[in-house]
N, C-alpha and C positions, 0 to 999 in steps of 0.2 A: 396236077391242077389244070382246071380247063383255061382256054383262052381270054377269056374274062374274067378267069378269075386272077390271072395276072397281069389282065390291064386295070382292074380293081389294084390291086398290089403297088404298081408302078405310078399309077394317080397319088396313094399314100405315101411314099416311099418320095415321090417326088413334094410332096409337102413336108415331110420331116428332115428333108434334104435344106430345103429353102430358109425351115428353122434353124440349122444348124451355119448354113454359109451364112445366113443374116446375123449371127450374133457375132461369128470369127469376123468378117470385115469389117466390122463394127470395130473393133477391137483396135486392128493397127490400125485404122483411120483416124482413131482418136487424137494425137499431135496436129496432123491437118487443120481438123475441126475447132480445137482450141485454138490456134492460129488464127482461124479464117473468121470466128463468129468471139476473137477474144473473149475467151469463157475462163475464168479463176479454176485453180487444180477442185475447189471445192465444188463445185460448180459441173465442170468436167465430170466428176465422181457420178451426177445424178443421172449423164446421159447414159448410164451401166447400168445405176441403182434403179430407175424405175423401170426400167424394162423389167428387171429381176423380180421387183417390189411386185408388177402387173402380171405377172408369168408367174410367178410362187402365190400370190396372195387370191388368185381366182382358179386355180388348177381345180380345187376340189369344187368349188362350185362346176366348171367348165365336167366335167365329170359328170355330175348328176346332170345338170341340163341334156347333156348328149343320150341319157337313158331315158329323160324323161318328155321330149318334145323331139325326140328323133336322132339318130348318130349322122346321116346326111346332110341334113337340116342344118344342124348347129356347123359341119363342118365346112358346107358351101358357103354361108353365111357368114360364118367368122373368118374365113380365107380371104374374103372379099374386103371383111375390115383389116385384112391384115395387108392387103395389094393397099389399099388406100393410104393406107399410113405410114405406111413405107415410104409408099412415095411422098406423101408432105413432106416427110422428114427431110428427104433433099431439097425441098424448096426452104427449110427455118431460113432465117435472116439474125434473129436472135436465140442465144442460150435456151430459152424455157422455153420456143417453139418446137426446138427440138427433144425437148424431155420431155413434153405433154407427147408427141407423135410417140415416143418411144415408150412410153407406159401404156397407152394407149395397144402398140403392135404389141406390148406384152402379154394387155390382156387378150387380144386376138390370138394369141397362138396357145393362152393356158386354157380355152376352149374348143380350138381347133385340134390339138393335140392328141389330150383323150378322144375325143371322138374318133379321129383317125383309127385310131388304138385301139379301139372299142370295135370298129367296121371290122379290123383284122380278127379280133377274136371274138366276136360272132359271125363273122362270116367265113372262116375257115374250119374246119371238122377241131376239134381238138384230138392233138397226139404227132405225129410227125409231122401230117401236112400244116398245123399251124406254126409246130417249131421250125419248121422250115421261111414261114412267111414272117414269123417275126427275126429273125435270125436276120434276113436279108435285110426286113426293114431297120433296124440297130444296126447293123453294117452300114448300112445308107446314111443315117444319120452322123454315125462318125466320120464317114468321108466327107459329109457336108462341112463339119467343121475343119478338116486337117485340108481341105482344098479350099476354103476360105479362107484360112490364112495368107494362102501365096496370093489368091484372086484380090483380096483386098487390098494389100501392098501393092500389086500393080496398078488396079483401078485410084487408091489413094493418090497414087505419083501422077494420074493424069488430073484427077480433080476429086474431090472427098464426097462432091453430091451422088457420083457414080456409085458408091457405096449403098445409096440409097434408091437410085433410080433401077440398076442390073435387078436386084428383083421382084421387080414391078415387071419387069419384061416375062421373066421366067415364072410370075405367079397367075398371070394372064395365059400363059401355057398350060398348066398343073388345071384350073380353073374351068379353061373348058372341057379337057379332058375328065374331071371329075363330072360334070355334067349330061357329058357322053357316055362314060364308062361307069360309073358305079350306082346300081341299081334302086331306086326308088322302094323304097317298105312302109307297109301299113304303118298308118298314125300309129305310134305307142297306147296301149289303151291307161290312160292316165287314170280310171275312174277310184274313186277313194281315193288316189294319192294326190294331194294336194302341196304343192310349193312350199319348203319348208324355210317361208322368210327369215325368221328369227334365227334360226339355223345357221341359214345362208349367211346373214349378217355377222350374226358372232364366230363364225369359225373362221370369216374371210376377213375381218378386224384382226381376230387372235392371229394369223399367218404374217395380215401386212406389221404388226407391231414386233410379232417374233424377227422375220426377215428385216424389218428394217434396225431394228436393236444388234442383229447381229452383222450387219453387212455396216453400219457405222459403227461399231466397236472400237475400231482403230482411231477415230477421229472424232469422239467424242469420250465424253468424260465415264470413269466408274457407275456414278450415280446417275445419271440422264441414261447410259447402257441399263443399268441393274430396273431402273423404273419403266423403259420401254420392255423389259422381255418380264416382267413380272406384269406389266397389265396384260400384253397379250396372253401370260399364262392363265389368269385371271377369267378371260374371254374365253378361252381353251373350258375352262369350268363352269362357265355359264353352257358351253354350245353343247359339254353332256349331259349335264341337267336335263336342257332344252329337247336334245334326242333319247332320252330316257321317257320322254315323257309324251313325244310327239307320235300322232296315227302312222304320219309318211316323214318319217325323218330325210334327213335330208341322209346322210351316212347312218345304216343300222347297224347300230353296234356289234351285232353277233356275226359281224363280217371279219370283226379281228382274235375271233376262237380259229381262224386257220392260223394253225402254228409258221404255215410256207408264207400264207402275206406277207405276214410280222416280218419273219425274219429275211424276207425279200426288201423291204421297205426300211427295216434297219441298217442291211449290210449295204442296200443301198447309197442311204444317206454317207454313211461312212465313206463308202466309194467313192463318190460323186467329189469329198470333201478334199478325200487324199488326192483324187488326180487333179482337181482344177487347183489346188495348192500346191502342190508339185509343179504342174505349169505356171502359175503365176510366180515361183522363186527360179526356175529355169529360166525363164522371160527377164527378170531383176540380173542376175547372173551376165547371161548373155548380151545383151545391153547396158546395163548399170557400168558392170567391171569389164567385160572384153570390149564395149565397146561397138558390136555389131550393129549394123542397120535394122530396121523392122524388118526389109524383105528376106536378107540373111538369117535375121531368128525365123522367120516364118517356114523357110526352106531346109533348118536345121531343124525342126521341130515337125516337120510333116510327116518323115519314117512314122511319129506317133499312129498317123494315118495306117496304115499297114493291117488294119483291125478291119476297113474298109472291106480288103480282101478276105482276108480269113475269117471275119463271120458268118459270110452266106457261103464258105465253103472247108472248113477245116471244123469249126464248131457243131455244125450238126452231125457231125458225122462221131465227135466226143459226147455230146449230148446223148445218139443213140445207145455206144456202148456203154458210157459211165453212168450218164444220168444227169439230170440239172443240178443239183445240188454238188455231186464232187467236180463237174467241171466248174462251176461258180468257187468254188471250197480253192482248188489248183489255182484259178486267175487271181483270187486276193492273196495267195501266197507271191505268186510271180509280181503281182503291183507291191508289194512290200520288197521283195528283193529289187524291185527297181530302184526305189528310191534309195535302199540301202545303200545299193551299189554307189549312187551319187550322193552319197553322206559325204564321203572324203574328198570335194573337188575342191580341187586346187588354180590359183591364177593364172594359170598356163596351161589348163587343161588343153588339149587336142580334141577336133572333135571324135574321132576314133574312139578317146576314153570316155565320151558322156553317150555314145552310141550306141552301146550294151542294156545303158538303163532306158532310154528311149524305146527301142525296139522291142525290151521285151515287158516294156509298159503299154505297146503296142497289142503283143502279146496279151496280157492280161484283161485291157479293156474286151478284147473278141470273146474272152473265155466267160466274163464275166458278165458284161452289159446285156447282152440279148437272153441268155439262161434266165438274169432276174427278172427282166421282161416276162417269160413264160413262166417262173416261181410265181409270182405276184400274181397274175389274173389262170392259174390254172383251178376247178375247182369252182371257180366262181360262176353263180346262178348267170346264164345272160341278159336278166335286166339289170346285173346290179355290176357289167363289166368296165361302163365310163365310170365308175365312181372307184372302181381298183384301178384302172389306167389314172383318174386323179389322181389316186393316195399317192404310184409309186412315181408320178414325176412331180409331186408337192418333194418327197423324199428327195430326190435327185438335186433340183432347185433347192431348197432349205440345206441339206448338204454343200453344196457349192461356195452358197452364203457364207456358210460355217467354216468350213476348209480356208476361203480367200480370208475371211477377219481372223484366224488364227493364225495363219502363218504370217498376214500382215502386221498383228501384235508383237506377235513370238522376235519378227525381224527387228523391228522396231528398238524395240526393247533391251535386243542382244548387240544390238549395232553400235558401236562406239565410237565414231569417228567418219572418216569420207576417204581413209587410208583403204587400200588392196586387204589388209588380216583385218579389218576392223568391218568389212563386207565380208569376206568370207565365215568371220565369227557368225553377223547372223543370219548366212543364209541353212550352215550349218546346223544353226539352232534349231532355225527353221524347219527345217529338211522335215525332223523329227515329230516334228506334226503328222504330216502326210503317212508316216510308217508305220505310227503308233495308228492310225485310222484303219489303215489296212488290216495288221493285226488285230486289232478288234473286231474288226466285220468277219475278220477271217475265224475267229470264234466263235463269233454268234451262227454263222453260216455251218461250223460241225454240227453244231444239234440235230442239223436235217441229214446228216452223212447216213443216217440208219436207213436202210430199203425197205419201200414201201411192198410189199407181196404182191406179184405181179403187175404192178402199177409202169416200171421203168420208168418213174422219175428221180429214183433215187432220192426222196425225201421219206421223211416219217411221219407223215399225216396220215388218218387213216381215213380220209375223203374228202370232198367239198364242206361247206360248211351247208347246211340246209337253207333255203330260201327262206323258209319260214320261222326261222328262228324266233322268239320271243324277242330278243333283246334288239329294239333296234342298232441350172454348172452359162479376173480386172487385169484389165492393161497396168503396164509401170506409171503412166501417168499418173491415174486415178488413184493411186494409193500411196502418195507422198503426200 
């Protein structure tokens, strides 16, 4: 890759970086923040939920805008809302100033995202040199999260708005360097495709009702759950109606005849589910019953980081021989034996004995994350790549959702009392969530194990899908 085309890289890389440490210090600052802006645990919950809510419910819009008025455009632009709101949010004084700033940076980043996403894979050749660029950038973004754990716990101990102010500094870095280094492109020629409002609207309704039904699951009733995820399925019905029938659909449907999407965006969501629930019962664990400080769990839980490293240098190198699909196929095995392994913990654990599952959950995320990165938008036409970088982080996020209100029920539910075996009953229960996720991704993900005929992706599609087709990742707080 030439010289610019890796300070292109590291402008991106440093924006998926920012998204990742802004959601980890978020996370242990939450105690602080309820402290200092006396916010109810209910309340508390929202300063998670709308960023989630704003980040999951605008991803697929964020997607097509960035194809259709420019992947630069929307990326400078919405970085800059995303430097802004950031920083409000360290000035709230009350609760709901800081849940408006945090929906708000959610939806800046479920715009800025794909785009990013999108720069890498049309701006890179596809075949090695792009697996290489996204591999690095997936590596980046999980160290963004595994070192904002420890940075947040530190900055929390000196003051909670630092939380909020640190990357304001570092997005005013990223910022100009995006303005310097990555290349201005002709307008997108928009002509015939026109804004598919109705679209737009029903499929970003059906997301915020889906996500919000299932990220209150735990804390709201049967029926107020069963009637949020049934209208937004509802809306889901309307918005393919709507693109069945639309010139410029907002998503054209014959983008999900790649059997690799699908099953990128499935085994996805699955993933996404089992690891941020596995860490939110890890989190319950370690604090709840041992007792640990936040910056203790943060610094026990960082090894997770380790993917950091070995994605942009142990992964590509399994990619070339095996293929995306068996090393994707390998890491959902290995995230299932992690959690396995920590099915049986006990009140006394050592950390030595939860270190096995940690690291080679570690493991797993590098094998996994970045390969379905390049499953999901390989194949795909380049006007139509922000709207696969939407599909597969709507997946990632809606997984998340999914994973923290399931194993927040399952705990819940299995928990019977405030005794040492009456926590370990349900974090056990728990556990089992997260395992069962994996194993199923991890079967959906064999269907692609067949090779492709000279292809070396090791999937079984047997191409792109045609342009012209006919058809158009909670704190303990927050979860008590």
């Amino acid at each position: 890759m030439s010289g610019r085309a890796w300070g292109v890289l590291f402008v991106l890389c440093g924006a998926i970086f920012l998204e990742g440490i802004d959601v980890a210090m978020l996370n242990v600052a939450l105690p602080s923040i309820r402290e200092d802006l006396e916010m109810s645990t209910g309340m508390l919950q929202w300063v998670m939920s709308a960023y989630v809510l704003g980040y999951g419910g605008f991803m697929l819009l964020g997607g097509r805008a960035a194809d259709l008025f420019g992947r630069r455009r929307m990326f400078v632009f919405w970085l800059v809302v995303f430097l802004l709101f950031s920083g409000l949010g360290g000035f709230a004084t009350e609760g709901w100033m800081l849940i408006v700033a945090r929906f708000v940076t959610g939806v800046a980043a479920a715009f800025m995202t794909p785009a990013g996403l999108s720069i890498i894979t049309t701006g890179f050749e596809e075949g090695p040199q792009r697996n290489k660029a996204l591999l690095v950038y997936s590596g980046t973004a999980a160290g963004g999260f595994s070192i904002g754990l420890v940075v947040g716990g530190l900055l929390a101990a000196v003051n909670w708005r630092w939380v909020f102010f640190a990357p304001v500094i570092l997005t005013l870095l990223i910022l100009v360097a995006a303005l310097v280094l990555i290349p201005k492109s002709p307008r997108p020629d928009r002509e015939g495709q026109g804004v598919d409002l109705a679209g737009a609207l029903s499929v970003t309704g059906a997301i915020l009702l889906l996500v919000f039904g299932v990220e209150r699951a735990a804390h709201a009733s049967a029926a107020v759950t069963a009637a949020t995820i049934g209208a937004g399925l509802v809306l889901f019905g309307v918005f393919i109606a709507i693109e069945r029938r639309s010139a410029s659909p907002l998503v054209r449907l014959g983008i999900f005849r790649s059997g690799s999407l699908v099953r990128a965006n499935l085994a996805g969501m699955l993933f996404a589910a089992g690891f941020f629930g596995f860490q939110f019962i890890a989190v319950l664990y370690l604090q709840e019953l041992r007792g640990w400080s936040t910056l203790q769990t943060s610094f026990a839980l960082i090894v997770i980081g380790v993917d950091a490293i070995l994605s942009p240098t142990l992964t590509p190198r399994l990619v070339a021989r095996f293929g995306n699909a068996r090393v994707i196929f390998g890491g959902l095995l290995l995230a299932a034996l992690s959690y396995a392994l920590f099915l049986p913990v006990g009140a006394d654990w050592t950390y030595l004995a939860m270190f096995p599952s940690l690291i080679i959950l570690g493991l797993a995320f590098s094998l996994a994350y970045g390969p379905l990165t390049i499953l999901a938008t390989d194949g795909v036409a380049e006007e139509e790549q922000g709207v696969a970088g939407g599909l597969l982080y709507t997946s990632f996020q809606f997984g998340a959702a999914l994973g923290l209100s399931f194993v927040a029920t399952v705990n819940i539910a299995a928990t019977d009392g405030t005794s040492p075996a009456a926590l370990l009953d349900g974090y056990r229960a728990a556990l089992v969530v997260p395992l069962l996720a994996a194993l199923v991704a991890a079967v959906i993900s064999a269907f692609g194990l067949r090779t492709r005929s000279g292809a070396g992706t090791g999937d079984g599609d047997t191409g792109p899908v045609p342009a012209a087709a006919p058809d158009k990742a909670v704190p303990v707080e927050a979860a008590r």
